[in-house]
N, C-alpha and C positions, 0 to 999 in steps of 0.2 A: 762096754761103755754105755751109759746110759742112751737114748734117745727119742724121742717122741716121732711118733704117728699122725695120719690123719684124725681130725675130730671126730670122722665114722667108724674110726679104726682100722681092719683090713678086708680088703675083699678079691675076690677072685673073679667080679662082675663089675670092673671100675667102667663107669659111666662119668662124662664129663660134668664139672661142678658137685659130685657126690659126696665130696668129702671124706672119701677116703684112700687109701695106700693100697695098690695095687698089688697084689702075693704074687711073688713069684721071682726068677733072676732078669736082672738089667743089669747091660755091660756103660761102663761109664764111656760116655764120648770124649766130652772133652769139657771146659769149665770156664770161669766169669770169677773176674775179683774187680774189684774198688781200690782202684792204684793208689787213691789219695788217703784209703782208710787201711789197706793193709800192704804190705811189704815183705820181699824175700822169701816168698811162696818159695817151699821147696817139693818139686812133684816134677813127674814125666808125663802128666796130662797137659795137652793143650789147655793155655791157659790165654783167655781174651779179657784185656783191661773193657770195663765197662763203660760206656759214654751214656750224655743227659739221652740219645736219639734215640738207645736201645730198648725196644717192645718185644715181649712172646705171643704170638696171636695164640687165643683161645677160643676161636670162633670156629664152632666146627663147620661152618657152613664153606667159611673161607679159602681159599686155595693155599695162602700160608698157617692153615691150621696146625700150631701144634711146630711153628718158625721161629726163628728171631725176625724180627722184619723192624722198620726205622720208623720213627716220629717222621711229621705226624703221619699217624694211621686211626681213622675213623671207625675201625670194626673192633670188637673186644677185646682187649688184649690184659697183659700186667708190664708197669715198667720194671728193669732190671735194675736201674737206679735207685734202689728203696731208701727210705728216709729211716727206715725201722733198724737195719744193718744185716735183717736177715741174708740177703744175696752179696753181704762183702767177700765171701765166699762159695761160692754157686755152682754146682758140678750137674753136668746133664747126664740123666740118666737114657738109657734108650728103650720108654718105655714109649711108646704109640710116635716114635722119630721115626725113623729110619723103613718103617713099613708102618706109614699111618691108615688109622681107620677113622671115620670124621664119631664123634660125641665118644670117644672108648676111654677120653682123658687128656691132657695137656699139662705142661711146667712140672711136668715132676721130678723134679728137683732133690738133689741132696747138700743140703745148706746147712745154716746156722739156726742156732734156738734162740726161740725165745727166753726172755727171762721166766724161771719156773717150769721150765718144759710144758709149758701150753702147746696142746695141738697143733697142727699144721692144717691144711688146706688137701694135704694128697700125698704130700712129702714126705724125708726123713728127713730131720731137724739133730743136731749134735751139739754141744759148746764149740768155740772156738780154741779151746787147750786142746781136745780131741781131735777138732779138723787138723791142726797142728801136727799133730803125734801121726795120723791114718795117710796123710796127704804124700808124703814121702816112698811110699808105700803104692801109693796107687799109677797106673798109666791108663791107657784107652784100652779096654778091652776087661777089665778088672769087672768082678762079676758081683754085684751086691745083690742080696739076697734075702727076700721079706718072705718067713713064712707064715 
């Protein structure tokens, strides 16, 4: 299935804000929808409705670098409440989670596309008929894979 990349393309040197997609395997954690925009998710992944409170901190300096952490929060971050619809459905990958290192990268995320498959930020980006079709398929531990 189709899907778009970061704007840099890929690298195997991801640096925070680079713009691009990390090469290599991430196991999915767990994932974020938009209660009010989407419905009857079918999957075995941890699945958290999103609230207006929820932030990713992108601040490598910060101690929640590379977190969910809640409104307000004064240090870098992105909201998960996007107005665009990218994160109406949002799966975290576990690339710089679960063993972080501070500027190696944040949010990277496996979401929804834009219209036209415009780049991404660091991401993998898909339609919504595909997240559809894959999401049934997937639970925590499922190994996605950028070469």
């Amino acid at each position: 299935m189709p899907a778009a990349v970061g704007r840099s393309g890929r690298t195997t040197r991801k640096r925070e804000g680079d713009g691009a997609t990390p090469i290599g395997e991430m196991r999915l954690l767990s994932g974020f929808a938009r209660g009010e925009r989407i419905s009857g998710l079918r999957t075995r992944l941890p699945i958290r409705l999103i609230r207006a409170d929820m932030l990713w901190c992108d601040q490598p300096e910060n101690a929640n670098y590379n977190r969910l952490v809640r409104a307000p929060f004064g240090k870098s971050h992105e909201k998960m409440k996007r107005d665009d619809g990218l994160y109406d459905v949002c799966l975290v990958m576990d690339w710089n989670v679960t063993s972080r290192v501070r500027n190696r990268g944040s949010a990277i995320f496996f979401h929804l596309i834009r219209p036209g498959y415009q780049p991404t930020e660091g991401c993998i980006a898909i339609h919504r008929r595909d997240m559809n079709r894959v999401l049934p398929h997937l639970r925590k531990g499922t190994v996605v894979r950028v070469l």
